[in-house]
N, CA, C and O atoms as a DFTB+ gen file, in Angstrom:
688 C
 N C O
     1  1     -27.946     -39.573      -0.456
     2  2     -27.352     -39.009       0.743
     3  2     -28.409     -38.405       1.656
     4  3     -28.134     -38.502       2.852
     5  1     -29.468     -37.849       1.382
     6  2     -30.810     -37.206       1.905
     7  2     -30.964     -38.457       2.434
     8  3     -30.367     -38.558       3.505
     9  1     -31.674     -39.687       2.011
    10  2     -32.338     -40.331       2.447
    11  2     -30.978     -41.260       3.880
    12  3     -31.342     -41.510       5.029
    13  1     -29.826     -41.512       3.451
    14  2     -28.962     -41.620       4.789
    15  2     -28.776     -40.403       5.660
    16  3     -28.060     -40.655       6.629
    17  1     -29.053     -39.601       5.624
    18  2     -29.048     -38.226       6.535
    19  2     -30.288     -38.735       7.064
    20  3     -30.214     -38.636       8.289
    21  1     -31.515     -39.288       6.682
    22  2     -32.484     -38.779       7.206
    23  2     -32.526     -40.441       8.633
    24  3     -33.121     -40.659       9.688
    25  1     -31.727     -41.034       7.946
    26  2     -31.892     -42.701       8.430
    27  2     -30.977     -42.227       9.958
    28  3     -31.239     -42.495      11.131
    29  1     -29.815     -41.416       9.348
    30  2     -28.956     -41.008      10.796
    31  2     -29.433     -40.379      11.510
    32  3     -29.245     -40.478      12.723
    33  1     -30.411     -39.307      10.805
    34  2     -31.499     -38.599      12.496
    35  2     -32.754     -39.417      12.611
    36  3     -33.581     -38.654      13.110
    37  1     -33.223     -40.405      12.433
    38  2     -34.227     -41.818      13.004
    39  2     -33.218     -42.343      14.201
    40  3     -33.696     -42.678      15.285
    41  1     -31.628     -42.404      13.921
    42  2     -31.235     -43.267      14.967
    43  2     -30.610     -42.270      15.984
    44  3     -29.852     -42.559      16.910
    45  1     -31.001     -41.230      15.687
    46  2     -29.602     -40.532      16.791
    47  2     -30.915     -40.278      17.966
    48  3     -32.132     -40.361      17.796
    49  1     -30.053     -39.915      19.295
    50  2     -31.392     -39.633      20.398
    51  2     -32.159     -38.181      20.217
    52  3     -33.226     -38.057      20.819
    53  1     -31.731     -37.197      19.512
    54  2     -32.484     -35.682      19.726
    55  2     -33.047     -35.782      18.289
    56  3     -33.674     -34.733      18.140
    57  1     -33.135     -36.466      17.228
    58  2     -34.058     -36.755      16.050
    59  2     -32.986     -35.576      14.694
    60  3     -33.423     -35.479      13.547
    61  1     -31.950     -34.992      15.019
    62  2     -31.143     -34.485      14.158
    63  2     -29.808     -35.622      13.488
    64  3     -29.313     -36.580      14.080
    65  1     -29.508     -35.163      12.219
    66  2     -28.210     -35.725      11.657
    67  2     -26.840     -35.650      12.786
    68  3     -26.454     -34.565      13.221
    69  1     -26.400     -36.538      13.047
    70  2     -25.148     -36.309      13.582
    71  2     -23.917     -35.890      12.546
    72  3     -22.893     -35.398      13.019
    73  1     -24.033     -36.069      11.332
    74  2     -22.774     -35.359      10.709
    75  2     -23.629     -34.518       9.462
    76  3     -24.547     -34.750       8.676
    77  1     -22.882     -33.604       9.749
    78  2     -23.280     -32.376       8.211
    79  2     -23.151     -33.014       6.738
    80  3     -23.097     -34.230       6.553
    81  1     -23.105     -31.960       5.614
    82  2     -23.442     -32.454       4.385
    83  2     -21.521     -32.339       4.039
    84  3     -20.801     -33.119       3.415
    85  1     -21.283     -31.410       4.546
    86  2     -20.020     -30.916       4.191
    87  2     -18.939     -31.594       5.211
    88  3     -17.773     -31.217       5.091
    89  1     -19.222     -32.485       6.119
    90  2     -18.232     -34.047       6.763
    91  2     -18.504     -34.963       6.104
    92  3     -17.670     -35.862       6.008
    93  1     -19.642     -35.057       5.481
    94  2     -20.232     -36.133       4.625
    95  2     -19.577     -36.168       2.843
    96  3     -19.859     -36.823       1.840
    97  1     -18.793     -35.304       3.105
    98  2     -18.455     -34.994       1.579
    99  2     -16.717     -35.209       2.181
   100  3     -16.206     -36.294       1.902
   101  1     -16.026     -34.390       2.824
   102  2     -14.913     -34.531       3.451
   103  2     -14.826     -36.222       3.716
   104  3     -13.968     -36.996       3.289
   105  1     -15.441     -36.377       4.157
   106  2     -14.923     -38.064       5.102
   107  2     -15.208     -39.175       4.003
   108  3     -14.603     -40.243       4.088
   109  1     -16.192     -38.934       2.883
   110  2     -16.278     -40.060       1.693
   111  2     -14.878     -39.504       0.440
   112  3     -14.490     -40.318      -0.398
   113  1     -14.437     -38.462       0.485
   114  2     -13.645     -38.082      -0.768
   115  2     -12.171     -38.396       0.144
   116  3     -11.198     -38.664      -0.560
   117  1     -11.989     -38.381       1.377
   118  2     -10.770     -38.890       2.414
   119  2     -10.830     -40.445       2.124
   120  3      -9.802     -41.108       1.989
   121  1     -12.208     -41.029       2.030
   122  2     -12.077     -42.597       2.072
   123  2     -11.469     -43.020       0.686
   124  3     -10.576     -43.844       0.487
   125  1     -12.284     -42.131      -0.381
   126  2     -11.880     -42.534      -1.931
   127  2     -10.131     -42.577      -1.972
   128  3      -9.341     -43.485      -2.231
   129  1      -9.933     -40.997      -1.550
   130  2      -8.355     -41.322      -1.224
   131  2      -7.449     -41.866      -0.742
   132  3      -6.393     -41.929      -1.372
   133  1      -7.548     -42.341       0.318
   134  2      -7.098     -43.620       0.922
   135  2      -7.016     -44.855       0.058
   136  3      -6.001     -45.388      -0.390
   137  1      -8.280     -45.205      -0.088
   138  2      -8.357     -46.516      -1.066
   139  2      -7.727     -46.786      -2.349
   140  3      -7.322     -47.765      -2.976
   141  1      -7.831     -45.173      -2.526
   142  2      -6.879     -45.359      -4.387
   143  2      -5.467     -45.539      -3.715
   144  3      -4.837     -46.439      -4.270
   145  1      -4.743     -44.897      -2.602
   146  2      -3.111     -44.906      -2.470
   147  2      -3.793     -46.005      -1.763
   148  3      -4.790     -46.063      -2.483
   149  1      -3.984     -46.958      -0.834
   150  2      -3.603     -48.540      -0.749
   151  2      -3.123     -48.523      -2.106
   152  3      -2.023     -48.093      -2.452
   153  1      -4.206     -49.123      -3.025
   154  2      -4.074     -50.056      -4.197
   155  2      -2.591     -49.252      -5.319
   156  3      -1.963     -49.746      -6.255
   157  1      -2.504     -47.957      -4.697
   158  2      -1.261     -47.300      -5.399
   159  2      -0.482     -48.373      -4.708
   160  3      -0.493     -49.474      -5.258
   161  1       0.274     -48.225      -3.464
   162  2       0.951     -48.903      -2.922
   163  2       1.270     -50.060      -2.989
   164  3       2.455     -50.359      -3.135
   165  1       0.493     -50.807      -2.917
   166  2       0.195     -52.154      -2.865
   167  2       1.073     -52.659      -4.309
   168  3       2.095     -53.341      -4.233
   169  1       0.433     -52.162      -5.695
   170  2       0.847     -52.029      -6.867
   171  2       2.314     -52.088      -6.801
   172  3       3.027     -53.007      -7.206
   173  1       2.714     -50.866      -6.173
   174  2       4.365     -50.521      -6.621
   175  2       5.102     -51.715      -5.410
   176  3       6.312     -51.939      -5.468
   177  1       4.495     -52.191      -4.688
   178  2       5.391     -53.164      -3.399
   179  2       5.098     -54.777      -4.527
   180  3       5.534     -55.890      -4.231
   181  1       4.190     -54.425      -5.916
   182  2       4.489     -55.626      -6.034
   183  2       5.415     -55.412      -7.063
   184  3       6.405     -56.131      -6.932
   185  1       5.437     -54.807      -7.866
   186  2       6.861     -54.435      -8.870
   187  2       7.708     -54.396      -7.673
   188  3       7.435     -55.407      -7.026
   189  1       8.459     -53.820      -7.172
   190  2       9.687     -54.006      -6.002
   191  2       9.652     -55.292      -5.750
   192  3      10.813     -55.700      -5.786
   193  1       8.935     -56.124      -5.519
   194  2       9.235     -57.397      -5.299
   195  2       9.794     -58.218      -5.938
   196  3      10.226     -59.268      -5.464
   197  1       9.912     -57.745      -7.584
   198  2      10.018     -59.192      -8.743
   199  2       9.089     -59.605      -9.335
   200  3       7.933     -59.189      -9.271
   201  1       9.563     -60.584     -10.057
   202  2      10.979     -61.145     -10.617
   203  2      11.891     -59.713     -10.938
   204  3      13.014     -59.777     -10.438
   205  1      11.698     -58.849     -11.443
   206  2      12.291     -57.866     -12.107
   207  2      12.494     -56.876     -10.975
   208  3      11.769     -56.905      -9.982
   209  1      13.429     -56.043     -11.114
   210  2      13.451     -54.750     -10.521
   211  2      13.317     -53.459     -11.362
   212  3      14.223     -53.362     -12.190
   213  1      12.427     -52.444     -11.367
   214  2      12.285     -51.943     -11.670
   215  2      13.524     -50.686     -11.712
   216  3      14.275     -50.702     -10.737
   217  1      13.670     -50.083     -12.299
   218  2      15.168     -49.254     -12.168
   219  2      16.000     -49.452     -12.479
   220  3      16.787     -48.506     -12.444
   221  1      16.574     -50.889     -13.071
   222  2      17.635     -51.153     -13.508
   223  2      17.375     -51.125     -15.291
   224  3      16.375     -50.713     -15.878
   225  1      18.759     -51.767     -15.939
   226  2      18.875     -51.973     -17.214
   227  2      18.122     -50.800     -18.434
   228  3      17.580     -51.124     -19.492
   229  1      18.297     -49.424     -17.895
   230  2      17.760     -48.311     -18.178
   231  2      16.812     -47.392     -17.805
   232  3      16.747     -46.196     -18.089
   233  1      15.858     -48.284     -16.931
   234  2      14.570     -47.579     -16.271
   235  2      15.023     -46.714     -15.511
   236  3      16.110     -46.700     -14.935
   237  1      14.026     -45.822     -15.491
   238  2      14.156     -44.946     -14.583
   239  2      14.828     -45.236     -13.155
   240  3      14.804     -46.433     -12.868
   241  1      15.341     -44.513     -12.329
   242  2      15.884     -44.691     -10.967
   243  2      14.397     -44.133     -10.356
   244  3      14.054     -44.460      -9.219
   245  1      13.363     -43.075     -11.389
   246  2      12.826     -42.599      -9.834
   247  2      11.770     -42.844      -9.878
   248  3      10.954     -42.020      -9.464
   249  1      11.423     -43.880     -10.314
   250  2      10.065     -44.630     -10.366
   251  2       9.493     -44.739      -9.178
   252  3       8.315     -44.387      -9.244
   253  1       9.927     -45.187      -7.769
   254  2       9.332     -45.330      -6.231
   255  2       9.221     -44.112      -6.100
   256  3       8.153     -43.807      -5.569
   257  1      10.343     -42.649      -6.545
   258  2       9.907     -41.358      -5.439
   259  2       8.967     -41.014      -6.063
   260  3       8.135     -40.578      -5.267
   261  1       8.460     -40.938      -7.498
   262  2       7.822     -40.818      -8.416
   263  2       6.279     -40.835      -8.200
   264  3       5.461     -39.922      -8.088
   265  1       6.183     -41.998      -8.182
   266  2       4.860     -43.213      -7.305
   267  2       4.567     -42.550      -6.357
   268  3       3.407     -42.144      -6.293
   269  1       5.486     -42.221      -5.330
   270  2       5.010     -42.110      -3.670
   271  2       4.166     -40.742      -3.994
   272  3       2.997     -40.627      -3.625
   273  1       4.910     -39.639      -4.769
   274  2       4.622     -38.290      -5.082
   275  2       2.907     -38.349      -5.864
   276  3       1.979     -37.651      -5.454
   277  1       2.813     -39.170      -6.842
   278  2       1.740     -39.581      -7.293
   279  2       0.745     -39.824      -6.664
   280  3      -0.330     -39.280      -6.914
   281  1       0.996     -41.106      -5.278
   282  2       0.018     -41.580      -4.485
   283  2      -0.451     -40.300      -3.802
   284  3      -1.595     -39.861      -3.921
   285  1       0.790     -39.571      -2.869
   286  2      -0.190     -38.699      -2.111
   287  2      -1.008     -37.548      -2.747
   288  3      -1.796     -36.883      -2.075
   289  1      -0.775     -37.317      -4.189
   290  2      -1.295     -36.403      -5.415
   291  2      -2.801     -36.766      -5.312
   292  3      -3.672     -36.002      -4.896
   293  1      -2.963     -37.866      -5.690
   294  2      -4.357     -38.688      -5.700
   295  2      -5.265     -38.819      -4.570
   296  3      -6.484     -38.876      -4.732
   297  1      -4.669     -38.871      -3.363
   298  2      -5.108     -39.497      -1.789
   299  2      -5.529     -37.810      -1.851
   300  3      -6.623     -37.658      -1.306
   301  1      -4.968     -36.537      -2.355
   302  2      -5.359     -35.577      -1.824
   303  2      -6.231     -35.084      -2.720
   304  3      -7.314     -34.674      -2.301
   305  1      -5.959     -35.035      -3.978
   306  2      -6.893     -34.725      -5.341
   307  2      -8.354     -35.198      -4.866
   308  3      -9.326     -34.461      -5.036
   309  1      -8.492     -36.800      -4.103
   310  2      -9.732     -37.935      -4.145
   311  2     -10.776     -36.599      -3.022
   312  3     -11.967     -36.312      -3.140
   313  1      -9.543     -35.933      -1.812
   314  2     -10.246     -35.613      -1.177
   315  2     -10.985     -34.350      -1.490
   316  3     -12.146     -34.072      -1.192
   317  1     -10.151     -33.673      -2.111
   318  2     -10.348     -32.385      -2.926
   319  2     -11.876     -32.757      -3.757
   320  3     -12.861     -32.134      -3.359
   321  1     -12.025     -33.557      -4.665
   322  2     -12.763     -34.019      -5.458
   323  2     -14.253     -34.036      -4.744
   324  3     -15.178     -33.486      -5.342
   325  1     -14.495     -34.686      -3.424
   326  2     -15.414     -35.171      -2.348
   327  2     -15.645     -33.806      -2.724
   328  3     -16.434     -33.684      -3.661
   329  1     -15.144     -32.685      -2.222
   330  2     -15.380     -31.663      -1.399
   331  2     -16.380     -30.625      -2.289
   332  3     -17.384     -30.036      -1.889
   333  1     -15.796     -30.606      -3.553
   334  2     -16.189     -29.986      -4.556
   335  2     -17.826     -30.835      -5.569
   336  3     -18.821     -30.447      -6.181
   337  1     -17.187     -32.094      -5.181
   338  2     -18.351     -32.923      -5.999
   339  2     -19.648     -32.503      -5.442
   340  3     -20.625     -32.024      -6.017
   341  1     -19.354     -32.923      -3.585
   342  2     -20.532     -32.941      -3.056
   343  2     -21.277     -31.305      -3.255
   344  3     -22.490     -31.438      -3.419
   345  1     -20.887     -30.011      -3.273
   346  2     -21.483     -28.964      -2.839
   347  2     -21.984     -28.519      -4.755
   348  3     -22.881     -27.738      -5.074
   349  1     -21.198     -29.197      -5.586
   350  2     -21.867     -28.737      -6.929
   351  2     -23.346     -29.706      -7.322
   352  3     -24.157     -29.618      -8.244
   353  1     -23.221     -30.693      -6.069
   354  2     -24.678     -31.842      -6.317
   355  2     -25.303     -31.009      -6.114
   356  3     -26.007     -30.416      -6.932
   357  1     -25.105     -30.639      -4.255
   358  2     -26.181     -29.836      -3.493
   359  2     -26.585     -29.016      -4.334
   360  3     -27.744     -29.306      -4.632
   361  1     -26.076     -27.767      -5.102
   362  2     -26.207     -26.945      -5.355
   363  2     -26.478     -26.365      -7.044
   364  3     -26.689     -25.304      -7.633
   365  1     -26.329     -27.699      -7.313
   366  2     -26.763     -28.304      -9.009
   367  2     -26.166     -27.329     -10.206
   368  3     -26.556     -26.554     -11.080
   369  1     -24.896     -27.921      -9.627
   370  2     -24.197     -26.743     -10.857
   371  2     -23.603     -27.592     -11.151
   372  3     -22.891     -28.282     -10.422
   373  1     -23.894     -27.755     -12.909
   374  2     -22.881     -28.870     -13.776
   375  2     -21.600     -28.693     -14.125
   376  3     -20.925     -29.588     -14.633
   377  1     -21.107     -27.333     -13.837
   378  2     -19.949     -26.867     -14.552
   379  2     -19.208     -27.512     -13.310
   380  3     -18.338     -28.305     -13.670
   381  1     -19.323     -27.382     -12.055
   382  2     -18.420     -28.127     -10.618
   383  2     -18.117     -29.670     -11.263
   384  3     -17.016     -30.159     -11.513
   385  1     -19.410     -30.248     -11.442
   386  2     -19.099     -31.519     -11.644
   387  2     -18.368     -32.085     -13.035
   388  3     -17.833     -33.189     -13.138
   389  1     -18.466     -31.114     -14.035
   390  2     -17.894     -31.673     -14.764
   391  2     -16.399     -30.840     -14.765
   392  3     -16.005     -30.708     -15.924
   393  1     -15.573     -30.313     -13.873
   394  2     -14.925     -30.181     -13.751
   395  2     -13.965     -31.011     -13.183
   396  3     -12.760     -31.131     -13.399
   397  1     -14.858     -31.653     -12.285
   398  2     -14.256     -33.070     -11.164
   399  2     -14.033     -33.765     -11.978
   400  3     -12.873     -34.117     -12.193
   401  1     -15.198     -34.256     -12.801
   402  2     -14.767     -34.964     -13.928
   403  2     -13.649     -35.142     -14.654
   404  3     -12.782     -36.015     -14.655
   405  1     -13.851     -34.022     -15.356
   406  2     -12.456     -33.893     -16.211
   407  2     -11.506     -33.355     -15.568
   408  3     -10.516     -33.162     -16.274
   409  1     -11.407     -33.036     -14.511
   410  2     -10.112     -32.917     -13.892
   411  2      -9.317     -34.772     -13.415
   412  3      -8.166     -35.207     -13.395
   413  1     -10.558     -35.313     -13.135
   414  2      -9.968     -37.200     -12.794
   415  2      -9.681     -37.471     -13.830
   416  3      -8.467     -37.665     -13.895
   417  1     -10.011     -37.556     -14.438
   418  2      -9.530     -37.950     -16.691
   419  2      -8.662     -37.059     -17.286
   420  3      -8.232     -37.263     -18.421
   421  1      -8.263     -35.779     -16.420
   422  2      -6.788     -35.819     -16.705
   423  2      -5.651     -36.298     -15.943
   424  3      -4.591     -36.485     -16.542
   425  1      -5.736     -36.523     -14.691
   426  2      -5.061     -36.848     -13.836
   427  2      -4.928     -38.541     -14.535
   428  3      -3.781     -38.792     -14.905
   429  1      -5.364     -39.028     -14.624
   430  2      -5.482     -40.256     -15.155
   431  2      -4.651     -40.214     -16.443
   432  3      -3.568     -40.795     -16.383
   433  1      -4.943     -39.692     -17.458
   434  2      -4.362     -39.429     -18.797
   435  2      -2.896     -39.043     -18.864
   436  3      -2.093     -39.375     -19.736
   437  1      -2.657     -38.197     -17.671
   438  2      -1.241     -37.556     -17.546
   439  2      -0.383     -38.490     -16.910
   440  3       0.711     -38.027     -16.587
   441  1      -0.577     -39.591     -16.667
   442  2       0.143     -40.808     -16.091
   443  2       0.321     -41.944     -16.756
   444  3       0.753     -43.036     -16.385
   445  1      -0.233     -41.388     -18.234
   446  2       0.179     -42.549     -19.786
   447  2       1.719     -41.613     -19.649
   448  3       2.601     -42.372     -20.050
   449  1       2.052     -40.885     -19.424
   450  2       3.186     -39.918     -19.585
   451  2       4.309     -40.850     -19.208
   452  3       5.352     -41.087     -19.817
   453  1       3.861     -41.320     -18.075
   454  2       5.177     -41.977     -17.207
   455  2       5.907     -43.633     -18.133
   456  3       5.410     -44.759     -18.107
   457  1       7.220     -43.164     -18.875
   458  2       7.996     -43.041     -17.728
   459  2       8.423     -41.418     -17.322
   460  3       8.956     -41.250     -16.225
   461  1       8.194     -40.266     -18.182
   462  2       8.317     -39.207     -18.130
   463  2       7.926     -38.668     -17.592
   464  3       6.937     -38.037     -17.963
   465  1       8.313     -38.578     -16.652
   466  2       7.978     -38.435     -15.010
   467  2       8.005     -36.757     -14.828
   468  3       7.071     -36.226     -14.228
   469  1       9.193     -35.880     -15.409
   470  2       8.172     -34.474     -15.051
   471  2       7.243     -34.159     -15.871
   472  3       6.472     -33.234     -15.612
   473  1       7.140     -35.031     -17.246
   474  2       6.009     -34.213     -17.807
   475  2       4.532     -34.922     -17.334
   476  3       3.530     -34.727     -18.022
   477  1       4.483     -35.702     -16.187
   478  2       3.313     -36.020     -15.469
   479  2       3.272     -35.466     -13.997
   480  3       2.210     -34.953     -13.647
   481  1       3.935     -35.495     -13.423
   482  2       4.277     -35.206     -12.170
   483  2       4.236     -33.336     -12.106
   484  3       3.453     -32.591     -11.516
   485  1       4.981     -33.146     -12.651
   486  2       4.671     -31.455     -12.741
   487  2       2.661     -30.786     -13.218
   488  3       2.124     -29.775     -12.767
   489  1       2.312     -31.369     -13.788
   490  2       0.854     -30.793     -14.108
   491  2      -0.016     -31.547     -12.839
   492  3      -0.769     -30.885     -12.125
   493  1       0.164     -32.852     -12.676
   494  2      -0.570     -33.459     -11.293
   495  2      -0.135     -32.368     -10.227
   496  3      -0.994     -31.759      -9.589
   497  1       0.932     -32.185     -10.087
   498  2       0.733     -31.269      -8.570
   499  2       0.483     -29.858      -8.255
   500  3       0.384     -29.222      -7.205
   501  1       0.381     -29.454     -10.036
   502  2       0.170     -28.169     -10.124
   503  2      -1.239     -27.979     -10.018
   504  3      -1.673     -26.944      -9.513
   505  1      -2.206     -29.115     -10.560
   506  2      -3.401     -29.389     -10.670
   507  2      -4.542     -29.883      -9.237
   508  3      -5.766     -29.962      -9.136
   509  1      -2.840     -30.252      -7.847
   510  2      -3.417     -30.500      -6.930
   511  2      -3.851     -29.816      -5.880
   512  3      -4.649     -30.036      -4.970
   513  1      -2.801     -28.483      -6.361
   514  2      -2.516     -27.182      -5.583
   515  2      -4.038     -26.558      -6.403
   516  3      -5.158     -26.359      -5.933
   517  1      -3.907     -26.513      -6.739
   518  2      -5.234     -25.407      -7.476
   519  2      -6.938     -26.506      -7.084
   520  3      -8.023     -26.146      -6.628
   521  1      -6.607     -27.398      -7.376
   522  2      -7.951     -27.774      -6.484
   523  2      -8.290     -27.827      -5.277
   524  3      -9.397     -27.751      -4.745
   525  1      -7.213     -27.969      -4.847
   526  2      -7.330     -27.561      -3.122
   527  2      -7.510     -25.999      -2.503
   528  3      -8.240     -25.756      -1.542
   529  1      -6.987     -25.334      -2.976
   530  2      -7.738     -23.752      -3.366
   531  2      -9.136     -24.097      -3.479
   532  3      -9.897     -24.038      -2.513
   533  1      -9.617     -24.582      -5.038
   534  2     -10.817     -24.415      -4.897
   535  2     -11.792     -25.389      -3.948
   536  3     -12.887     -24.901      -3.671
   537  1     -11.588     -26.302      -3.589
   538  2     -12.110     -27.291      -2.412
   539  2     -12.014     -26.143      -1.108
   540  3     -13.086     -25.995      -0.520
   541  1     -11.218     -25.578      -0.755
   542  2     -10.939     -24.828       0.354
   543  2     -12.309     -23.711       0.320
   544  3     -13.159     -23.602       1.203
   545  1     -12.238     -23.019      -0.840
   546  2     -12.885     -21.984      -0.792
   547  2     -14.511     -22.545      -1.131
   548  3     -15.547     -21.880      -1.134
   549  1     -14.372     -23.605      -1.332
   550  2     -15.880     -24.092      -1.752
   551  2     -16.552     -24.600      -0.098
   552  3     -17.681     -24.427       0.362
   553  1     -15.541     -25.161       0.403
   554  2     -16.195     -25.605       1.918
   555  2     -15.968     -23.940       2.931
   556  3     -15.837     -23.894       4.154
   557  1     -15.977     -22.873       2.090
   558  2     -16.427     -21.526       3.062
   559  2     -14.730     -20.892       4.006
   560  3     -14.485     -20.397       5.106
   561  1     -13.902     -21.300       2.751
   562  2     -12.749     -21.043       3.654
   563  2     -12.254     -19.587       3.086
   564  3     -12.852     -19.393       2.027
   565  1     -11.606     -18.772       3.317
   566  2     -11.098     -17.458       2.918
   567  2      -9.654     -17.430       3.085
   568  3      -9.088     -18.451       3.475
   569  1      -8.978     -16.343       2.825
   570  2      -7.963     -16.205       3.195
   571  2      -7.581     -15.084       4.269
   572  3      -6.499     -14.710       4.722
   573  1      -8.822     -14.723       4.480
   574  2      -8.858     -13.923       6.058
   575  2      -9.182     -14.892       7.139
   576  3      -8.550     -14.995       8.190
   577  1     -10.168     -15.558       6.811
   578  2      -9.790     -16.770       8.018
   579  2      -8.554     -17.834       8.415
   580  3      -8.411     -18.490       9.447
   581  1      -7.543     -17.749       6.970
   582  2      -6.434     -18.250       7.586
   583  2      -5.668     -17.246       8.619
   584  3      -5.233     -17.475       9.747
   585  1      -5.659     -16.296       7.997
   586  2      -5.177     -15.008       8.732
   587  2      -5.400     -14.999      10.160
   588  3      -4.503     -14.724      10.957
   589  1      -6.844     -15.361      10.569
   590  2      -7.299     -15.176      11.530
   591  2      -6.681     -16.338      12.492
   592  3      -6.315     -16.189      13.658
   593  1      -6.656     -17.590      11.679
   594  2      -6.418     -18.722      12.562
   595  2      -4.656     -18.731      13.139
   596  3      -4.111     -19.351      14.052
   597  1      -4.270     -17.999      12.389
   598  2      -2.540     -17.875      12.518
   599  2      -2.134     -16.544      13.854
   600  3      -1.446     -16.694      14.864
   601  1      -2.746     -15.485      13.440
   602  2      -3.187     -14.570      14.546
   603  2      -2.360     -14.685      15.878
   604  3      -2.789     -15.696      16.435
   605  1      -1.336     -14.095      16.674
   606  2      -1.124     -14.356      17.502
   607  2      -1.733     -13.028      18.178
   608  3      -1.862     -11.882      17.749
   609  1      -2.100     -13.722      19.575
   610  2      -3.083     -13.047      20.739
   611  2      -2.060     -12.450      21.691
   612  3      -1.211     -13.287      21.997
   613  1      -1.857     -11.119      22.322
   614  2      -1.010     -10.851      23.231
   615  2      -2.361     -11.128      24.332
   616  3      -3.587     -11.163      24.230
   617  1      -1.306     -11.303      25.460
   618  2      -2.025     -11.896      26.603
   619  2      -1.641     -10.817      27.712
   620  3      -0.550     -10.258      27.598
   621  1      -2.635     -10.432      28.979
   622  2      -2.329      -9.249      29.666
   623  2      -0.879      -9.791      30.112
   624  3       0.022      -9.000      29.833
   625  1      -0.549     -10.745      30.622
   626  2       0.547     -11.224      31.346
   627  2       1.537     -11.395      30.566
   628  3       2.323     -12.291      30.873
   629  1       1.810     -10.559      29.276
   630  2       2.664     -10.931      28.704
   631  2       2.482     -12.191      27.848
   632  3       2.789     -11.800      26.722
   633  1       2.199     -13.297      27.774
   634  2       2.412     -14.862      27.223
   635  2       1.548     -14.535      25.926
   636  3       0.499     -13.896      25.853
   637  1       2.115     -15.010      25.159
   638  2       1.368     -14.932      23.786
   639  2       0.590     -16.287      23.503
   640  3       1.053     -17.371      23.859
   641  1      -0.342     -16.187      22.992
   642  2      -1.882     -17.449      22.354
   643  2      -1.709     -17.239      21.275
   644  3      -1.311     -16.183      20.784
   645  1      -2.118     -18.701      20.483
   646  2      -2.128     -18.931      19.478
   647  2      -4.092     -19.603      18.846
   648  3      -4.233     -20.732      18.378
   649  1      -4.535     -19.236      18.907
   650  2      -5.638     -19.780      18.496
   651  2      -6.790     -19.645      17.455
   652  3      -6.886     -18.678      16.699
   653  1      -7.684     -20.732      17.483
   654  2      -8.085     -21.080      16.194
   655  2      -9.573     -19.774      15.779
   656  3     -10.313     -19.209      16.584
   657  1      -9.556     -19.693      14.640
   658  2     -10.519     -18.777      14.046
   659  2     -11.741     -19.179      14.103
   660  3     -12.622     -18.338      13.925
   661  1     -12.115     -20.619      14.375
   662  2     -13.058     -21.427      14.159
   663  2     -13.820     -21.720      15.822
   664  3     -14.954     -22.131      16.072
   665  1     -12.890     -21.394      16.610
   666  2     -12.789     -21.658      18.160
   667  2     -13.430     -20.078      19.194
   668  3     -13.851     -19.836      20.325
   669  1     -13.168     -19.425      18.036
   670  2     -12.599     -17.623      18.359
   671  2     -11.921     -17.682      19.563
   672  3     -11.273     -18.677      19.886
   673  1     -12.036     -16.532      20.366
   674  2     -11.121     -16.245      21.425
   675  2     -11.352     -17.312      22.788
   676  3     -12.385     -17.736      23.305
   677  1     -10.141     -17.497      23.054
   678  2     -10.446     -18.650      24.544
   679  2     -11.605     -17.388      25.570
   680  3     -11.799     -16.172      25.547
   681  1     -12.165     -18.654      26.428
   682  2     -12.835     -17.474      27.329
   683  2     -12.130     -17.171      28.110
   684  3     -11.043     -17.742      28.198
   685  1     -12.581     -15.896      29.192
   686  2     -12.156     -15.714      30.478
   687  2     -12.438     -16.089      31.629
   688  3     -11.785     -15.680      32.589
């Protein structure tokens, strides 16, 4: 990644990276996610298709809401994963990475579960919520800066603003 950082400020015009380490981690763990829900998708549109239908003659009924719940579990976990992978490289801490690790090898493992669908589905999203916490707080996020970003601004004229923490105050 150094050596493509360094290839992107050779081509840019002021001799700097045009994207950070931490878009560079966001936008490859967004791509991983994406790519795993295609091939989620793709998968379950070909069971729906036949010969067989899935759901009948005892199967489960909630195999599609099931799936869909799964896919976006993963598409967000993949991104979560980026976020955390990349800053425990930077920052060479094995315990991050092998957390990613074994957090994908359970996510994986907990989906031999299915057809038992809450006893997979309940730990995946409990597992998706808590990495996204820590992805959040690893890319420098707080919970005073949500605070901040929610914030409503009284305005002399009466009209109330809504704006971002990241933006700070509109000018005058």
């Amino acid at each position: 990644l150094r050596k493509a950082d360094e290839g992107l400020a050779t081509l840019s015009e002021d001799g700097r990276s045009p994207i950070s380490l931490r878009q560079m981690a966001y936008v490859s763990g967004l791509s991983f996610g994406i790519i795993s829900g295609v091939f989620s998708v793709i998968n379950i549109l070909a069971d729906s298709a036949g010969p067989g239908t899935v759901g009948i003659h005892g199967d489960s009924p909630y195999y599609f809401i099931t799936s869909a719940f799964l896919t976006m579990a993963l598409v967000l976990l993949h991104t979560f994963w980026g976020v955390i992978f990349f800053d425990a490289c930077e920052r060479r801490r094995a315990g991050g990475l092998g957390l990613v690790v074994g957090g994908h090898l359970l996510v994986s493992g907990l989906t031999f579960l299915n057809p038992w669908y809450e006893a997979s589905l309940g730990p995946i999203l409990i597992l998706t919520l808590c990495t996204g916490l820590w992805a959040f707080s690893t890319a420098g996020g707080s919970f005073r800066n949500v605070l901040k970003c929610l914030s409503w601004k009284q305005e002399p004229e009466g009209r109330v603003m809504l704006y971002s923490a990241l933006q700070g105050p509109p000018e005058e």
